[in-house]
N, C-alpha and C positions, 0 to 999 in steps of 0.2 A: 504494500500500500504506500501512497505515496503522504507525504507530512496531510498536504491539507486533506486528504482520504481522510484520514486515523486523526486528524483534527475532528472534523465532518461527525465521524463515526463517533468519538467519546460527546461531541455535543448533544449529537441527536439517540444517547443513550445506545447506540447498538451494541457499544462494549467502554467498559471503564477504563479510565486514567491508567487505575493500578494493573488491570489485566492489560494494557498496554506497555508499561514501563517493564511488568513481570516478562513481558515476551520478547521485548529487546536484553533484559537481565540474562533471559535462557541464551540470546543469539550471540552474549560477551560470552559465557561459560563457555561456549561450543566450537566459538571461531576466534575470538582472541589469542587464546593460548598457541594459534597456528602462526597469526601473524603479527601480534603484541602490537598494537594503535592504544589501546586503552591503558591508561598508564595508572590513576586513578579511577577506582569506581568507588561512585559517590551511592551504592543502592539502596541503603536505609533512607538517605536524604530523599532519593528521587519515589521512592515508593510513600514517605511521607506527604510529599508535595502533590503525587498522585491521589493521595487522599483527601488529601484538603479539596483539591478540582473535582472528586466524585460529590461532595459534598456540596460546595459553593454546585453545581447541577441541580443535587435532592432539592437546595433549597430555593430552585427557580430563576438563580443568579445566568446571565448570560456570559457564555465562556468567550476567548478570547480564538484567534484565528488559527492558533495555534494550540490548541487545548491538549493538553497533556502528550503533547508528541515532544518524544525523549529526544534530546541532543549532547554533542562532545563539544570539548573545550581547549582549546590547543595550551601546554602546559605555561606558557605565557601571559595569559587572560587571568582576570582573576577571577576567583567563585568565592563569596562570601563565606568562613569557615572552615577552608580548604587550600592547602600547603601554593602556592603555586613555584613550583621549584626550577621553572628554565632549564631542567632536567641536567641539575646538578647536584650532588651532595652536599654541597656548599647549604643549598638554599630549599632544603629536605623542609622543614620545620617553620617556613617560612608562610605563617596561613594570612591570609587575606581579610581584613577586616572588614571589607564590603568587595560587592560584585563592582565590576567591570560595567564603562553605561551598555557596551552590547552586549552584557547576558545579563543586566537588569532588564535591557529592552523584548530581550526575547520570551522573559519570566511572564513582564507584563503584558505580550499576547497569548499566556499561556504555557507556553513549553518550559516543560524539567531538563535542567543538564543533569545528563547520564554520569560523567566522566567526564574525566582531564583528558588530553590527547598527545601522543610523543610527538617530539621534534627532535633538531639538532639543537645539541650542546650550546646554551644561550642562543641559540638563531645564530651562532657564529660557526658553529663547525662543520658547516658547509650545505649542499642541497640536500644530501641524500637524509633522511629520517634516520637520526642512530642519536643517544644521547648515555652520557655518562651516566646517570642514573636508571633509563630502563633498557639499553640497550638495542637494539635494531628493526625497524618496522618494516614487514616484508610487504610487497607488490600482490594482490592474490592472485593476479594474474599469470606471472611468472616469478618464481623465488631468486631467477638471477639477476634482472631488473631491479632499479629504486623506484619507491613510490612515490620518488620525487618530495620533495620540502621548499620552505618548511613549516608546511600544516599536513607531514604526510600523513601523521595520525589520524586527522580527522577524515581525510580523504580516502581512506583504507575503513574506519570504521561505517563510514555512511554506502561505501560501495559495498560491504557485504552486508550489511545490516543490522549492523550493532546499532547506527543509531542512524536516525532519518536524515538529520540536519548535523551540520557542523561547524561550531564557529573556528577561524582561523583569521592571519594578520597577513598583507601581502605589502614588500616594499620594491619588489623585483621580480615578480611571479610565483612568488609560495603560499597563494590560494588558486592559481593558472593552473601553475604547473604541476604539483601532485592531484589536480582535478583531471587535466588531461589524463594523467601515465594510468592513473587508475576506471579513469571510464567516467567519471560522474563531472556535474555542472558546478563550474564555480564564478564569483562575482569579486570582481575588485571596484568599489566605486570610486566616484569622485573624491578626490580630496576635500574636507568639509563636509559630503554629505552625511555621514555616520560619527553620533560622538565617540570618540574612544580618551580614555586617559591610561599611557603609558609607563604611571610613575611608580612601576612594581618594586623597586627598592625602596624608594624614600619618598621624600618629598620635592626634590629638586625636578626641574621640566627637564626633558633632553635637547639638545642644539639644533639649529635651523633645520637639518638634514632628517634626521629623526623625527621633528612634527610634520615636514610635509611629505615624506616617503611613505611612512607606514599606513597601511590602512586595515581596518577590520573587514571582514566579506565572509560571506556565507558559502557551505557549499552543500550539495542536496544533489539527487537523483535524476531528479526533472528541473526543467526550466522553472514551470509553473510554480514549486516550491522556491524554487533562487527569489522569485515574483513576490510569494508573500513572506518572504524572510527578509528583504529589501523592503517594504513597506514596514515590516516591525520594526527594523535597525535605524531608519533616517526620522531626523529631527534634531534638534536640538536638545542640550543638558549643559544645566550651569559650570561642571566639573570641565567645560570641551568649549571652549568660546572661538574655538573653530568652524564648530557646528553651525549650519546654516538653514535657516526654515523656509529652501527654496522647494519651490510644487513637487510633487512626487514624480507627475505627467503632465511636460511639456505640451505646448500648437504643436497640435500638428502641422506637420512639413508641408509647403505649396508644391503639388507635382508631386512626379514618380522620386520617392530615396533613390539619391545617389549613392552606391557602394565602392569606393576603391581598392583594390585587390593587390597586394604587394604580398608575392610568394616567397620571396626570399631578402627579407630588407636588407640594405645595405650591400649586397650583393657579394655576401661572403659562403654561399653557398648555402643548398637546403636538400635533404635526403629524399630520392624517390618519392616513401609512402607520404611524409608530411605535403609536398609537394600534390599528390595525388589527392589528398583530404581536403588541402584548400581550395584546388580544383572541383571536388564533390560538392563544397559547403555553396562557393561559389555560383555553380548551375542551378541548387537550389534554390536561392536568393533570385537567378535571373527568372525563371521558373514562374518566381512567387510572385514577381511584378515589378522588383526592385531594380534599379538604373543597373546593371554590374559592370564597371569597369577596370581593363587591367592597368594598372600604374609601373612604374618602372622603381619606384622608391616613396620613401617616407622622408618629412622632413629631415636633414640635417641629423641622421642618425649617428654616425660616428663622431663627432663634436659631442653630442647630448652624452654617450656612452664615456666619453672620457672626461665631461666635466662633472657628472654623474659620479663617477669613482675618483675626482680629485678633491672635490666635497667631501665625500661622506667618508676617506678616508684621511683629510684634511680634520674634523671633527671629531673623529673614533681615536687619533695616535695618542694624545694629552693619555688617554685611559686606556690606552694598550697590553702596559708592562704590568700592570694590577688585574686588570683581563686578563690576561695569557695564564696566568697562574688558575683563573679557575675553572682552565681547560684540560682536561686530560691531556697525558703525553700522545702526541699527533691528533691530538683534539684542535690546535692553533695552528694548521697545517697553511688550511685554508684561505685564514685572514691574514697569516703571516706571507704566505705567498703573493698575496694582493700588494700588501704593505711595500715590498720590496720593489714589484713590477711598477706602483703609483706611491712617489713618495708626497707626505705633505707640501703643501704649499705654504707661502709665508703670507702674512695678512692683508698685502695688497691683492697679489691675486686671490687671494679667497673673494675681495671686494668684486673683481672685478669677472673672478666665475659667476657670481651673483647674478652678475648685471645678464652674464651668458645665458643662464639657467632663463632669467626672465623672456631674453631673447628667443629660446627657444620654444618656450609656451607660447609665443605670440606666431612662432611658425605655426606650430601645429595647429594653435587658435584656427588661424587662415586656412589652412588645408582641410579643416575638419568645418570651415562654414561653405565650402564647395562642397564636400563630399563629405555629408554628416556620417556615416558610418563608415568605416575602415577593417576588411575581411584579412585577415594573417596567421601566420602561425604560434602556436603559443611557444612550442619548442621547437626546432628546426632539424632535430635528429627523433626518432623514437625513444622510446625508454631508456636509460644508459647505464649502466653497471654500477652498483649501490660503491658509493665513496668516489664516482674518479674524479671530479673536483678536487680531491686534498690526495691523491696518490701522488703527482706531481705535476710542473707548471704547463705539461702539453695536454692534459686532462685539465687543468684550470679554466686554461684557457678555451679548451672545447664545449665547457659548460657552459662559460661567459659568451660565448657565442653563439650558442642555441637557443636562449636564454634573451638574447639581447632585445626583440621587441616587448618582451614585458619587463626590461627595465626602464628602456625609454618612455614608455608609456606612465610606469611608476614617476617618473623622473616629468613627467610632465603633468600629472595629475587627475589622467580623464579618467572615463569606465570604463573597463570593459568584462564582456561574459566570455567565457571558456565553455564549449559545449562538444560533446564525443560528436564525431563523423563516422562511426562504425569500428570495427576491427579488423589490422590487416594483421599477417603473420604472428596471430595468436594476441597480438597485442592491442590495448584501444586506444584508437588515434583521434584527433580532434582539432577545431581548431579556437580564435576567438577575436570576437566583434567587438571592435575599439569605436567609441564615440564621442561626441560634445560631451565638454564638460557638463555634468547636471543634468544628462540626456539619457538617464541607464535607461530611461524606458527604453528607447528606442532600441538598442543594444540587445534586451531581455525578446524584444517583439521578433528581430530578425535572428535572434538563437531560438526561436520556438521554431519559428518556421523552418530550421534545419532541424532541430530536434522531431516535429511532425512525420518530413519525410525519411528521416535518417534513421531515427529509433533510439531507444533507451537500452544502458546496456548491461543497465545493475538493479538488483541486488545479482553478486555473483556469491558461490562458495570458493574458497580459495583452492587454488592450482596444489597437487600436492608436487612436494620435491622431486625431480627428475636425477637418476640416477646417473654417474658421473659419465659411465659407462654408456650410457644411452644418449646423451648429449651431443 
């Protein structure tokens, strides 16, 4: 069933809260232990709060859109009462005095977080899902692939059915890209539109790079679920004075949407089947009524991608040498390899990347009010083998490459949805639809319509391990 199904279903009584949360409970016992996303379960909490929602029902109270459909929580986020540890030892005991505004927000249409969800080592040891506290989160699809990060947790528990919904944070595609590797839909918004506050250590804000990268985004099965998880998350909260009270759903557009289609940005090369996926997603689109056109490039991508990492690794060094310690050994593989390839900058140029940064939002701005929607790859290679990011810098660099239109797009601030395109050579492939700032509708409308004719491609059971021999 899909969230708003099992929404539907506990409001209009055909089954309870708790008999809901009990049977995603059964789905962690059965399938976790194969591919470990669930890092924390919270089950007494959530079967509590399933109770409270059978109740507020008995007593005629009107549920919310999301009524007692269970959700994860990526170990970064925080849950009121609950360790959030950035899947360190360090920061085991470290529990949360209040929820997070997007898992207050998701509370308040009703839904229970199930669980925490794994990632990488602080979000710093790299894409693949592995962290020093719970150790390595498998692909169910194939156990030699990553499940991509880093919300791969979440993206691994919602594809097999631990839980419906999944919250995660994207500042470079780590609610994309483990949405793609594993099959299921994910949403990165606009900058502003979703409150979050990041200040899981203390009380200090983080630097220019940090408030406008990161964002919270949902990830779910269907479109239509991304749909009303994006209506729960946007708004405003006094905690996020980022947060903006722009409409949900924009005018409609005069005329046919124009689509721009850029296979391969920057023209650093793209793999057969990704290439074949964007092709698919593309014919849909023209299909469906939409302008589709092929483009030859994206703004100014390689500038954005290298003032993108002279920023945010200009910001990160000050806290480097006190980071790296709370990394496992070859846990700092990752960032240290970055560190070396991009070194800081001194404070003129920081000023004057600034001015770059802005320059380049004003490209895209331009580019995206000819051609409001924008069809590409989310990763430009398939699935890729758990760690090679941090194995060494020709693996680094391959990630950073594949990877690169959902930086630029982080690095510029718009929306976009992640939606599967099918399964080629075993694996689910995908692509996703970049938009105006504050335009996810539009985004959401043109990933249904490939979602319609393409198909859904989860709940899966996980792949069992293939013998070395048979390989």
């Amino acid at each position: 069933m899909s969230a708003a199904a099992q929404a539907e279903a506990v409001r209009g009584g055909k089954i309870s809260a708790l008999e809901l949360v009990d049977s995603h409970l059964e789905r962690v016992a059965e399938v976790n232990p194969q591919v470990n996303a669930v890092t924390q379960l919270m089950a007494e909490r959530a079967r509590e709060a399933a109770v409270q929602t059978d109740q507020r029902r008995a007593a005629g109270e009107v549920l919310g859109p999301l009524a007692g459909v269970p959700f994860t929580v990526k170990e970064s986020t925080a849950v009121e009462g609950v360790p959030t540890t950035l899947g360190t030892a360090r920061f085991r005991d470290l529990v949360a005095p209040a929820d997070a505004p997007p898992v207050a927000r998701l509370r308040a249409a009703g839904a229970i977080p199930i669980g925490h969800s794994n990632m990488p080592t602080l979000v710093l040891a790299g894409m693949h899902t592995r962290s020093e506290l719970f150790g390595d989160t498998v692909n169910p699809w194939d156990r030699s692939r990553t499940p991509g990060g880093s919300s791969g947790g979440d993206a691994v528990a919602v594809a097999t059915g631990m839980a419906a919904l999944g919250l995660g944070n994207d500042s470079g595609g780590s609610v994309r890209i483990p949405a793609s590797f594993c099959g299921v839909a994910g949403l990165k918004p606009t900058t502003g539109r979703f409150p979050a506050d990041h200040r899981v250590l203390g009380t200090e804000d983080p630097g220019p790079a940090s408030q406008m990268l990161v964002t919270d985004g949902p990830l779910a099965r269907t479109v239509a679920d991304l749909r009303t998880a994006y209506e729960a998350l946007a708004g405003t909260d006094p905690r996020d004075p980022r947060a903006l009270p722009v409409p949900l759903y924009g005018e409609p557009l005069p005329g046919t949407v124009k689509v721009a289609v850029v296979a391969d940005p920057g023209g650093h090369g793209v793999h057969p089947t990704v290439r074949a996926a964007v092709t698919a997603a593309a014919d849909v689109l023209r299909e469906a009524g939409y302008d589709v056109r092929e483009m030859a490039d994206v703004p100014r991508l390689d500038e954005a991608l290298e003032a993108y990492n002279r920023i945010t690794v200009t910001e990160f060094a000050p806290n480097w040498p006190a980071t790296r310690r709370l990394l496992r050994a070859g846990g700092d593989r990752y960032i240290q390899m970055a560190m070396e390839k991009t070194p800081p900058v001194d404070a003129a140029e920081l000023m004057k990347l600034m001015g770059t940064w802005l320059g380049i939002r004003r490209s895209w701005a331009e580019f995206l009010d000819e051609f409001p929607l924008l069809l590409g790859p989310v990763f430009t290679e398939p699935p890729v083998e758990p760690g090679l990011e941090s194995r060494d810098e020709a693996g680094r660099e391959r990630v950073s490459e594949g990877m690169r239109l959902c930086s630029v797009t982080s690095f510029v601030g718009v929306p976009a949805v992640a939606v599967p395109t099918g399964v080629r050579d075993g694996l689910p492939s995908g692509v996703q639809i970049i938009g105006r700032a504050f335009r996810e509708d539009l985004c959401l409308a043109a990933a249904q319509e490939i979602e319609d004719r393409l198909g859904v491609l989860t709940p899966i059971d996980p792949r069992p391990a293939v013998p070395a021999a048979a390989r």
